[in-house]
PAKE-156714 format. One record per residue: residue number from 1; y, z, x of N, C-alpha, C in turn. Coordinates in steps of 0.001 Angstrom, whole numbers, plus 524288, in hexadecimal, padded with zeros to 5 digits. Layout:
<sites>
   seq      nv      nw      nu     cav     caw     cau      cv      cw      cu
   NUM       Y       Z       X       Y       Z       X       Y       Z       X
...
</sites>
This chain:
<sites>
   seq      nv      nw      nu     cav     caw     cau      cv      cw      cu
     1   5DDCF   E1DFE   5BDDA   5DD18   E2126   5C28B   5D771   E20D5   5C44F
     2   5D608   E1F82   5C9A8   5D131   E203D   5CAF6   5D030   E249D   5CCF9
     3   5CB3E   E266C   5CA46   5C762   E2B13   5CAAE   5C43A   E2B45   5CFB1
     4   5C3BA   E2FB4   5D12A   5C064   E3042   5D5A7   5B94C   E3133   5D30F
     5   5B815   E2BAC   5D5AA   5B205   E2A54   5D25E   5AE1A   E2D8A   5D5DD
     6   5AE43   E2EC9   5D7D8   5AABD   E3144   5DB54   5A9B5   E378D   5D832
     7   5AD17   E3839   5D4A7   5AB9E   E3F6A   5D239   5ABB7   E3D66   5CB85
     8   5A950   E39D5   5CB2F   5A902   E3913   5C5C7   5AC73   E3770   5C2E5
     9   5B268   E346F   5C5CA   5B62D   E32E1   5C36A   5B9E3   E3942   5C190
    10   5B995   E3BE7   5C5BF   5BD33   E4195   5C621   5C2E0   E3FC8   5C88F
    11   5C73C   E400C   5C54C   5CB40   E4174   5C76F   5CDD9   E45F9   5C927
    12   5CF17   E44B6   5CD06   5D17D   E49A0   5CF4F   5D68C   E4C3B   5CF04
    13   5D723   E51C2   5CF1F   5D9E1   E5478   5CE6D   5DFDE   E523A   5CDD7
    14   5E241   E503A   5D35C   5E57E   E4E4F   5D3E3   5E62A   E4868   5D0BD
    15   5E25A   E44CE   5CEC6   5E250   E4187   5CB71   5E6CB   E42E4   5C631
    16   5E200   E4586   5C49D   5E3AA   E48E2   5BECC   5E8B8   E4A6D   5BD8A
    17   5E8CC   E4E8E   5C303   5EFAB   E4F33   5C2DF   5F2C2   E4BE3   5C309
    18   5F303   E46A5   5C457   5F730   E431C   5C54E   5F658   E4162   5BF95
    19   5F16C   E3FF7   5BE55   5F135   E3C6C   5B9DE   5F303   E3F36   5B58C
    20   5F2A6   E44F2   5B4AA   5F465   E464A   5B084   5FA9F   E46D1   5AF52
    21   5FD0A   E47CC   5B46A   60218   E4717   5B77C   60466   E4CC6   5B462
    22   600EE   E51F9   5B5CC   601DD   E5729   5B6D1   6023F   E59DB   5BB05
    23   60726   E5AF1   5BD42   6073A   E5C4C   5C1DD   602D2   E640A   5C1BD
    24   6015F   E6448   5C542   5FF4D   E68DD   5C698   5FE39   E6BE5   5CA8C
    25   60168   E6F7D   5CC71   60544   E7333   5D0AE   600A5   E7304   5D287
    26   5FB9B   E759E   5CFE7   5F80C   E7798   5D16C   5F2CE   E7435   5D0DB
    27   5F1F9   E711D   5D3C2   5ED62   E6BB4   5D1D5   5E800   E6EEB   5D0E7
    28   5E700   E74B4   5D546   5E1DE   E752D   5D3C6   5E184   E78CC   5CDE7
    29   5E495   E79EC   5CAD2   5E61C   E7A2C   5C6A3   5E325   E7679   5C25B
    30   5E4A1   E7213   5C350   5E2AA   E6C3C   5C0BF   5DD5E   E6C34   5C19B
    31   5DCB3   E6C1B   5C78C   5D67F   E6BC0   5C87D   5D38D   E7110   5C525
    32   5D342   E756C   5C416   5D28A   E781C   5C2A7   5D00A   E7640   5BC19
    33   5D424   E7435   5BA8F   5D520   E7212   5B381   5D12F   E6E91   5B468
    34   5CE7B   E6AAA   5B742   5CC58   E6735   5B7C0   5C60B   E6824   5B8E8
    35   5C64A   E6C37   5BA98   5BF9E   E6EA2   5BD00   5BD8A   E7044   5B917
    36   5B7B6   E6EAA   5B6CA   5B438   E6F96   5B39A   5B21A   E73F3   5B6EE
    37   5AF19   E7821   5B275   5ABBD   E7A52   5B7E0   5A787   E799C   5B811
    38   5A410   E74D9   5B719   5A01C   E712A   5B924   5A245   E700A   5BFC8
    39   5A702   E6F93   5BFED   5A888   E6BDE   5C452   5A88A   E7249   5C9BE
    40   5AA40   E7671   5C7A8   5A9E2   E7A58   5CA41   5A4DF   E7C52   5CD18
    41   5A083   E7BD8   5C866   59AD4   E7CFC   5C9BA   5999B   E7839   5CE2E
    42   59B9B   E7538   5CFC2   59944   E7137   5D31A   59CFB   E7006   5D813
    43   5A1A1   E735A   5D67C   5A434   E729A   5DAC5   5A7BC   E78BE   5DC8F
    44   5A465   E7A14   5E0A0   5A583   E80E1   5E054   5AB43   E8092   5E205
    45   5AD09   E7C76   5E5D7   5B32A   E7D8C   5E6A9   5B791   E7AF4   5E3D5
    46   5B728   E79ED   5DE60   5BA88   E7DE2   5DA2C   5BA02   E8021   5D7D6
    47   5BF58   E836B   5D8A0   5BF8B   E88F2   5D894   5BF82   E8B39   5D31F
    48   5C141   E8831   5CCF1   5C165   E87DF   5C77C   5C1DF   E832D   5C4EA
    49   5BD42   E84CE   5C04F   5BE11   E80A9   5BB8E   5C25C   E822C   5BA17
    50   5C256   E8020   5B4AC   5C6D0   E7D93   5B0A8   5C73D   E824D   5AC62
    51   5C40C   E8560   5AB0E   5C1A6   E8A3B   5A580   5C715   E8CA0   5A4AF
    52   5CA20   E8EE7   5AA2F   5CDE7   E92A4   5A9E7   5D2C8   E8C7B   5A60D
    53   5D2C1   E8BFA   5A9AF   5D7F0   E88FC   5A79E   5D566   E84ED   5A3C0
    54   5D226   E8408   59FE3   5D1D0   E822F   59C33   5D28B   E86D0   596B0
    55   5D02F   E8D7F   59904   5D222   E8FFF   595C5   5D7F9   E9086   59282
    56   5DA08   E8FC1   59878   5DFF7   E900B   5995D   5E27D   E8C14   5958B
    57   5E069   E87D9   596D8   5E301   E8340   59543   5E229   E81E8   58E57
    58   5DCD3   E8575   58D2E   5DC58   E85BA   586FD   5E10F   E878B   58483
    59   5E1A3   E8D8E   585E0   5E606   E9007   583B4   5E9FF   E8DFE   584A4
    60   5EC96   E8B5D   58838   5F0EE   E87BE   589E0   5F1CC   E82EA   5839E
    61   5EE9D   E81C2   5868A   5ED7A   E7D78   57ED6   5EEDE   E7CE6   57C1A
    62   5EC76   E81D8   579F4   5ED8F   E86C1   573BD   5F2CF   E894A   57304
    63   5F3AD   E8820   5765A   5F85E   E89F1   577F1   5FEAC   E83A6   57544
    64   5FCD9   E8128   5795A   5FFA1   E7DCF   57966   6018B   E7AFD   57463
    65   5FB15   E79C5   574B7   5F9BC   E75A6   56E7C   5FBA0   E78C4   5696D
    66   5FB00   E7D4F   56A64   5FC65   E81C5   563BD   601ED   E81C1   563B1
    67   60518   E81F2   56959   60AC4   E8120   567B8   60D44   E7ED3   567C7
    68   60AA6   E777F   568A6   60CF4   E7166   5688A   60AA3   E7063   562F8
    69   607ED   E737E   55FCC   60679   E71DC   55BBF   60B45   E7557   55817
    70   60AA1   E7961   5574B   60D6B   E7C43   554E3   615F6   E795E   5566A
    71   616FF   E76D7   55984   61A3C   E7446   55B5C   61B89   E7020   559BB
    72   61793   E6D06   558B3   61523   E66A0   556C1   615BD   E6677   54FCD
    73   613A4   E6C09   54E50   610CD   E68E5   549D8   614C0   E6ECE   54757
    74   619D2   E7048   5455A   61B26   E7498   544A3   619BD   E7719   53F60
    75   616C9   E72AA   53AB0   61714   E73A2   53611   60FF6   E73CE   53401
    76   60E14   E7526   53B6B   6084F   E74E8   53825   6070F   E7AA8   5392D
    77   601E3   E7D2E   5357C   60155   E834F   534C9   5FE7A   E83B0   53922
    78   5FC3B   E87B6   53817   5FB40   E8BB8   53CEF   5F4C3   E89A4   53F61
    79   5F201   E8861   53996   5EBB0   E861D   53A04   5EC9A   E816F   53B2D
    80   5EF12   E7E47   53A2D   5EF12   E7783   53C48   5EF48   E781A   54325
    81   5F448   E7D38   5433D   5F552   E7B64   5481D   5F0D9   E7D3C   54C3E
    82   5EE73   E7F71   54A63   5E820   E82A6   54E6B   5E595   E7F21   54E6A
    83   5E3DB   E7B9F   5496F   5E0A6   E7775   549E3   5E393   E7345   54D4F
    84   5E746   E724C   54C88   5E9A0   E6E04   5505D   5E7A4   E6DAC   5573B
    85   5EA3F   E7493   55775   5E983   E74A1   55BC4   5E442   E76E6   55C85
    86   5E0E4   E76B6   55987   5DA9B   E75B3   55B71   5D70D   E70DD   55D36
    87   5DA6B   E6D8A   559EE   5D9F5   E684A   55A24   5DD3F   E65AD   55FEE
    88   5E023   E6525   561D6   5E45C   E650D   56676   5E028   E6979   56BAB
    89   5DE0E   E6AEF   56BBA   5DBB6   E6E97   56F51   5D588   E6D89   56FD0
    90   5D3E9   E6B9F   56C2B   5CD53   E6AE0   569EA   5CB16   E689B   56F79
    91   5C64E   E6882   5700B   5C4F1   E675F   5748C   5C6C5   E634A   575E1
    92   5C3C8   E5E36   57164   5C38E   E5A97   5708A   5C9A4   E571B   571AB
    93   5CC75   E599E   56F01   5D185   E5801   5708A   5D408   E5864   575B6
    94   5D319   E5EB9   57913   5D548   E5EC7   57DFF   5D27C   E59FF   58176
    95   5CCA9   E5790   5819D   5C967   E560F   58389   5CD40   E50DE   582A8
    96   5CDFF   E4D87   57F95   5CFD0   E4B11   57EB4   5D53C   E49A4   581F9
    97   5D940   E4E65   580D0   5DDE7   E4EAC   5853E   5DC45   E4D04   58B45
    98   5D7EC   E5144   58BDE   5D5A4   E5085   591FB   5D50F   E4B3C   592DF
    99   5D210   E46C0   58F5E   5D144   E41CE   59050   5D73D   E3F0F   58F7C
   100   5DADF   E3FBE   58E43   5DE47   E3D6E   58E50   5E189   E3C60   59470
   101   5E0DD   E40F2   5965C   5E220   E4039   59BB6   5DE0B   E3F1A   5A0EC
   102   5D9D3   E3F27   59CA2   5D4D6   E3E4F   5A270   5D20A   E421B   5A4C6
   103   5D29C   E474C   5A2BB   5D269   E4AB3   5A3D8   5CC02   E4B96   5A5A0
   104   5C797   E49F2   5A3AC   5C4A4   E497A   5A52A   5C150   E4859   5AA45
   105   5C5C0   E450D   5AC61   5C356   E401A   5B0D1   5C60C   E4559   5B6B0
   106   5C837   E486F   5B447   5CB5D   E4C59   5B7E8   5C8D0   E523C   5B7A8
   107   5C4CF   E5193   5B527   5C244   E577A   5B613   5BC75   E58C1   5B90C
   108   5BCF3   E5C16   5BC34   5B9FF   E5CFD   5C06B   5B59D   E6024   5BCC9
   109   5B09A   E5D07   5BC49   5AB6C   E60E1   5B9DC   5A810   E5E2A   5BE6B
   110   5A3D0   E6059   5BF58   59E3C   E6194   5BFED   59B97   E5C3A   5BE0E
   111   5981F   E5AE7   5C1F5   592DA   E5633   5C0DE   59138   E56C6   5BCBE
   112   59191   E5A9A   5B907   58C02   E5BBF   5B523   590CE   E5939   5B067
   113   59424   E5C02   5AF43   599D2   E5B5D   5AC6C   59B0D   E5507   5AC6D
   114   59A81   E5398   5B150   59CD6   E4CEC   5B3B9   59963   E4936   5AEC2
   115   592DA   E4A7A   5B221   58FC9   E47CC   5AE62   58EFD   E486A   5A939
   116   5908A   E4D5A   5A6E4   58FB6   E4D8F   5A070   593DA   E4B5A   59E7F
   117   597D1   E485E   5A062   59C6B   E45F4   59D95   5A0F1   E49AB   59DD3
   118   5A1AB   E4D15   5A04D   5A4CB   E51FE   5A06C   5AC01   E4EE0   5A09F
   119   5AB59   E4BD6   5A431   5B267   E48B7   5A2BD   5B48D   E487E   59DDA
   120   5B070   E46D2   59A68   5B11A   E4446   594D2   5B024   E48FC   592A3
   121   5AD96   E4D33   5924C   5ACF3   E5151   58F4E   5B2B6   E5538   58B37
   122   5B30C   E5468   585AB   5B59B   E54E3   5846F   5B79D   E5BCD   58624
   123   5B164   E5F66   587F6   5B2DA   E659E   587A1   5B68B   E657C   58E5A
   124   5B3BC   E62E2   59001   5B485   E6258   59721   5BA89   E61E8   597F5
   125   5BDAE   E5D76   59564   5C2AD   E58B5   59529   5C6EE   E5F42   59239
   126   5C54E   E6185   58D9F   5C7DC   E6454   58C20   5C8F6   E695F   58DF6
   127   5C545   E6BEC   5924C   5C42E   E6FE7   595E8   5C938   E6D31   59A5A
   128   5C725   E6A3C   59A9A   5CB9D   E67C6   59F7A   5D070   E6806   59EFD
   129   5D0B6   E65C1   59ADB   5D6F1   E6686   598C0   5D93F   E6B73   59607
   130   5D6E8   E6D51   5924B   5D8DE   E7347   593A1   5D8A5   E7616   59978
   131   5D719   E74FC   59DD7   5D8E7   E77FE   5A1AD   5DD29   E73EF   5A3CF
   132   5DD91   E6FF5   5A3F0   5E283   E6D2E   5A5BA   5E788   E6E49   5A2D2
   133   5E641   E71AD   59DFE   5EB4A   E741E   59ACE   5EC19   E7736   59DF9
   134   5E6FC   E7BA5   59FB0   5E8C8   E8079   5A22D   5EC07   E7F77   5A6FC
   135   5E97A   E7B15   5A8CE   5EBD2   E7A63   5AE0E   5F218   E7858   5AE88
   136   5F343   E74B1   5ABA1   5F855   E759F   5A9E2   5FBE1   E7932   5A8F2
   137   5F85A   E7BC1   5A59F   5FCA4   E81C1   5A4D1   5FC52   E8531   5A770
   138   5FAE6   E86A5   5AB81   5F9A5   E88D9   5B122   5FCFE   E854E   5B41A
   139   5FD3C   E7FEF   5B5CD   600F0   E7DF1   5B8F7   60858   E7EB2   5B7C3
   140   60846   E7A59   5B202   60DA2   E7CD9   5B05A   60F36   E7FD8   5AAD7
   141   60C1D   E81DA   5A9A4   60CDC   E857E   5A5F5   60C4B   E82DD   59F97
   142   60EDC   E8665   59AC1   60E1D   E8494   59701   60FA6   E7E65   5956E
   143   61509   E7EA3   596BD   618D5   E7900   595F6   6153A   E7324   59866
   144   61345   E74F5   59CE0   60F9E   E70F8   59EE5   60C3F   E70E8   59BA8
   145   6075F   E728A   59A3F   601E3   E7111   597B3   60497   E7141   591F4
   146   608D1   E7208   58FBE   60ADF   E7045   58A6C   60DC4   E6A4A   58BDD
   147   60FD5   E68C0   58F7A   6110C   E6357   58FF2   60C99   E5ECD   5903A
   148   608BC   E6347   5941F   602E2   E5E9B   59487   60031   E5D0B   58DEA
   149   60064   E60FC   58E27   5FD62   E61D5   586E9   60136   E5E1E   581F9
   150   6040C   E5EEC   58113   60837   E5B8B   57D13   606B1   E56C1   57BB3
   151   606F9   E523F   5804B   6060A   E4DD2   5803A   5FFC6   E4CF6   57B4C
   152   5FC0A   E4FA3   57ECC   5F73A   E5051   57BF8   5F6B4   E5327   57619
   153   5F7CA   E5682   574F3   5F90C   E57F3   5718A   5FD5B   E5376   56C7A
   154   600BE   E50D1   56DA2   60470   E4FDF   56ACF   5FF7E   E4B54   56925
   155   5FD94   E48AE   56E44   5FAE6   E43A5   56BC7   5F6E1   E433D   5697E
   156   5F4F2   E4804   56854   5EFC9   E497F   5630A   5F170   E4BB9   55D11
   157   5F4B2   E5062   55E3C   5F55F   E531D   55A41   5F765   E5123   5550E
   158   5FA06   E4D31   553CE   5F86F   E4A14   550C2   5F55C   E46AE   54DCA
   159   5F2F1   E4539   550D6   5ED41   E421B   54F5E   5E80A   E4612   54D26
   160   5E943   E4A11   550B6   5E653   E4E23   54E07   5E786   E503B   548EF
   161   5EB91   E5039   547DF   5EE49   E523C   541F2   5EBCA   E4ED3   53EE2
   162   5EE4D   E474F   54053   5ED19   E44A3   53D01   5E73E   E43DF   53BB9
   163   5E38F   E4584   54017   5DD97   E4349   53D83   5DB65   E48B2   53C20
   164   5DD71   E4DC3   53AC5   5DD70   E520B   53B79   5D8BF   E5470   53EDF
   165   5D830   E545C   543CC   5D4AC   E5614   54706   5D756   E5BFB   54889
   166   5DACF   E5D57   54556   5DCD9   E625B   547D6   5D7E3   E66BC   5420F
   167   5D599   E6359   53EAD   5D299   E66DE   53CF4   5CC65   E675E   53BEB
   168   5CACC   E6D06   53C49   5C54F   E6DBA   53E61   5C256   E6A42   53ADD
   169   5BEDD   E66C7   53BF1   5BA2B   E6322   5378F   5B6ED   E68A6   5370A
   170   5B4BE   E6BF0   5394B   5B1D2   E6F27   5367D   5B24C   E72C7   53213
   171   5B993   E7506   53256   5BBAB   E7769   53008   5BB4E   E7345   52A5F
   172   5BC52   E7028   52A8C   5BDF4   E6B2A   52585   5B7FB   E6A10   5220F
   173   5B5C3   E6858   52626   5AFE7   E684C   524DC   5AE10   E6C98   5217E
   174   5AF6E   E70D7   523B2   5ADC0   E7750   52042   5B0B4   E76E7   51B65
   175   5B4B8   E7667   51C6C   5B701   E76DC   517DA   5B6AC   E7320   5121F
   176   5B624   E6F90   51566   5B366   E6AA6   510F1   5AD9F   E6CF3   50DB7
   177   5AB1F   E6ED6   5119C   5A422   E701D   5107F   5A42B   E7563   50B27
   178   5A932   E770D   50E77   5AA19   E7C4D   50991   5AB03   E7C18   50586
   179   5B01D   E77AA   50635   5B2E5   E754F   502DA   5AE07   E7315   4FCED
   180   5AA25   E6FBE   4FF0F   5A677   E6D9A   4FBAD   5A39E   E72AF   4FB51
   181   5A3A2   E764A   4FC5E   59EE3   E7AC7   4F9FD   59A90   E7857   4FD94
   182   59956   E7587   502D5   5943D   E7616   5062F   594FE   E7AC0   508C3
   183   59704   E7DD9   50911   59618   E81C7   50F3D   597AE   E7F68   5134B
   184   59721   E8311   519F3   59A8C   E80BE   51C0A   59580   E7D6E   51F9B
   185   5986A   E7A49   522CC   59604   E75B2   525AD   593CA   E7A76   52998
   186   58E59   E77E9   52AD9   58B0F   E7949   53098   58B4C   E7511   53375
   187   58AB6   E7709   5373D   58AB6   E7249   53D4F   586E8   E7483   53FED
   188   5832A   E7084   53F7B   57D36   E7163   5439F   57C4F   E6D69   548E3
   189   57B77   E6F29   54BBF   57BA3   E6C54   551AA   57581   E6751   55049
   190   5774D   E64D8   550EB   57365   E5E84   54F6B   570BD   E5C9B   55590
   191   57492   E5E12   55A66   572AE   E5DC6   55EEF   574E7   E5EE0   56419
   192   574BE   E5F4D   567AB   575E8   E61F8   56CE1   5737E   E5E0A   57037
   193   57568   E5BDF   572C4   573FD   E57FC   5770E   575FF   E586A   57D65
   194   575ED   E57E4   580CF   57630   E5719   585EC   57704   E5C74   5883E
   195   57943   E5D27   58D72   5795E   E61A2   591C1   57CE1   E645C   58EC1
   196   57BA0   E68BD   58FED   57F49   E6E90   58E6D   58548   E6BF5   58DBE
   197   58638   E6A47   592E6   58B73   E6A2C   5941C   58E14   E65F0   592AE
   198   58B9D   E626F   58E0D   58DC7   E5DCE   58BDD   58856   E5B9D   5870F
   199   5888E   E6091   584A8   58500   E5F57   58088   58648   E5FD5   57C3C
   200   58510   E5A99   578FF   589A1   E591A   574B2   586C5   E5A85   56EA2
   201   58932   E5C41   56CD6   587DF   E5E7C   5665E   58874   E5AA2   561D9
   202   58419   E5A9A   55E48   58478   E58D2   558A5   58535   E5B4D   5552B
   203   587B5   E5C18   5518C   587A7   E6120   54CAA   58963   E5F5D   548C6
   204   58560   E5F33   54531   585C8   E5CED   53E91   58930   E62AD   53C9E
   205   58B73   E5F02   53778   58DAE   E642B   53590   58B7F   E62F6   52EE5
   206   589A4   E66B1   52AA3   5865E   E699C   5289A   587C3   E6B1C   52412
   207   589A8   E6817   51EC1   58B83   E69F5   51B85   588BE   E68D5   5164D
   208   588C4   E6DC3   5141D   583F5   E6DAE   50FAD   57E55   E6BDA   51065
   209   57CE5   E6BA0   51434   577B3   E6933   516A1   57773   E6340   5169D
   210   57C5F   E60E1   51767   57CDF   E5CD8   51970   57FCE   E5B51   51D97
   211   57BE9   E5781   522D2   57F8D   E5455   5273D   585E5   E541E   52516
   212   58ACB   E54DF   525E0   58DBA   E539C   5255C   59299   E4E59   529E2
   213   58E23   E500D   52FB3   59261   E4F73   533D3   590B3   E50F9   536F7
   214   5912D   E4EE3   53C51   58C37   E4F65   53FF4   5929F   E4FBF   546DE
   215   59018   E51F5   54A65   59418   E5150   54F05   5947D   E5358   552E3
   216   59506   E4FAD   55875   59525   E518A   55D2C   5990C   E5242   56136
   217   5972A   E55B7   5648B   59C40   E592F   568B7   59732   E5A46   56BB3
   218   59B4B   E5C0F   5710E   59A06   E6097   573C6   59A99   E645A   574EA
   219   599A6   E67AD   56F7C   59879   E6DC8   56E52   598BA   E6CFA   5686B
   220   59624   E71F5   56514   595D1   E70FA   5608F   59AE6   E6FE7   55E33
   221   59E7E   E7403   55E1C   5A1F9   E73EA   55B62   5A624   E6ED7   55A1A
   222   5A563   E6AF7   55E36   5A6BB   E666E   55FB4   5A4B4   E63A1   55BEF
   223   5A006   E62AF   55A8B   59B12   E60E2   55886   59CB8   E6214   5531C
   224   59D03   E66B5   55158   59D06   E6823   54BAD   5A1F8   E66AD   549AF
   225   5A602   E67C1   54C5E   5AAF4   E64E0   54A32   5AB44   E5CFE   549D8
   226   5A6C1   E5BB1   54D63   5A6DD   E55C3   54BDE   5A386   E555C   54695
   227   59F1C   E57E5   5469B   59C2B   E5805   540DC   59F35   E5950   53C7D
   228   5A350   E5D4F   53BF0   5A525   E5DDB   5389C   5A8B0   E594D   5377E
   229   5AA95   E582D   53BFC   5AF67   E51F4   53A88   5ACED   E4D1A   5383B
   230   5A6A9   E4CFC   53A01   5A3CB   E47C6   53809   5A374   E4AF6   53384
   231   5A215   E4E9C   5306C   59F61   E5095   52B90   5A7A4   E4EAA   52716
   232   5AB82   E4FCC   52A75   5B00A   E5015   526E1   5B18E   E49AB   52758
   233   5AFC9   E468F   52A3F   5AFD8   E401E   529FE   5AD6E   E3EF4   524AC
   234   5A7FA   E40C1   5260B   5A2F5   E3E35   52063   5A61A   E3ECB   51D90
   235   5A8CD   E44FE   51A9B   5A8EA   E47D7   51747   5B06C   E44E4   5152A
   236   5B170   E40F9   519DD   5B7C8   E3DE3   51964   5BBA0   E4256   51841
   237   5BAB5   E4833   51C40   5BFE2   E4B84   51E05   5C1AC   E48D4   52147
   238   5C188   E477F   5244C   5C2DD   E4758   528A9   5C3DC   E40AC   529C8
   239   5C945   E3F32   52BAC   5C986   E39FF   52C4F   5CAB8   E383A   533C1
</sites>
């Protein structure tokens, strides 16, 4: 599909909709799911970002995912299945969904957003798409944004089992550290680099007063869960 090059390679509203081939009663609905509010601050005539219906579209989710899992998997307990569906929801993962359909190349942000890489941004891509849940389930209700969701869902949740990414590296990490009698792991910020609004984190993680595992995101917590995964590689938890 060719992009309209003149706005940074922005597709438009009506694009999106065809391409995703979701009908929607209500298109400015969609547009709505699609507005950063970078893109609001610069353009006074629209009328809302995306915040409401990405709230919306969280709980929609949590919703969905907790009772296609509990559906899916009938013989797993109660803690697998939270982690599962922590894992199935994680930023990182919705961000991911969003790129599967392009979702990026279809969201309306702001010059400042454009130039920091904001298309590609894993927090940006997953904001988006949780409000394109909401917006779904606002157009046709539950049955709709559980039909959109399935497909995505069915084609991870396995792979996640098998490489077990449905469980926390920090939690494992601790428990290992305890396990040997070190105490538990610290995570100290190693560095902070670029603009507020796309400034990316290093964070070693800290066990017995030794480097164990070093790792970056954008935001700590991002960061500390990669340190802990490099510290359970060295340490050959983790395959």
């Amino acid at each position: 599909m060719e992009l309209n090059q003149n706005n940074g390679g922005q597709e438009s509203v009506a694009e999106f909709a065809e391409r995703l081939g979701f009908h929607f009663s209500d298109r400015l609905l969609l547009s709505r799911a699609l507005t950063h509010r970078s893109y609001i601050n610069e353009h006074p005539e629209a009328v809302e970002d995306n915040e409401r219906l990405e709230f919306l579209g969280d709980a929609v989710l949590d919703f969905i995912t907790g009772a296609w899992l509990y559906n899916r998997y009938p013989d797993m307990m109660e803690g697998d299945l939270t982690r599962m569906r922590s894992a199935l929801v994680h930023t990182e993962q919705l961000a991911d969904f969003g790129r599967e359909i392009g979702l990026g190349r279809a969201l309306r942000m702001g010059r400042g957003e454009l130039q920091g890489g904001g298309r590609d941004r894993s927090a940006l891509i997953c904001d988006g798409f949780e409000a394109l849940i909401g917006a779904i389930y606002l157009n046709g209700g539950i049955d709709a944004a559980r039909e959109f969701m399935e497909p995505f869902l069915l084609g991870v949740a396995d792979e996640i089992l098998i490489n077990r990414r449905n469980e926390d590296p920090k939690s494992k990490l601790q428990e290992w550290a305890q396990g040997e009698g070190m105490g538990s792991p610290r995570y100290e910020t190693a560095s902070a680099v670029g603009p507020d609004h796309l400034k990316k984190f290093e964070i070693i993680v800290i066990i017995g007063g030794q480097v164990y595992g070093k790792g970056t995101g954008l935001n700590k917590q991002t960061a500390e869960k990669a340190a802990a995964r490099a510290a359970l590689e060295r340490l050959g938890l983790l395959v």
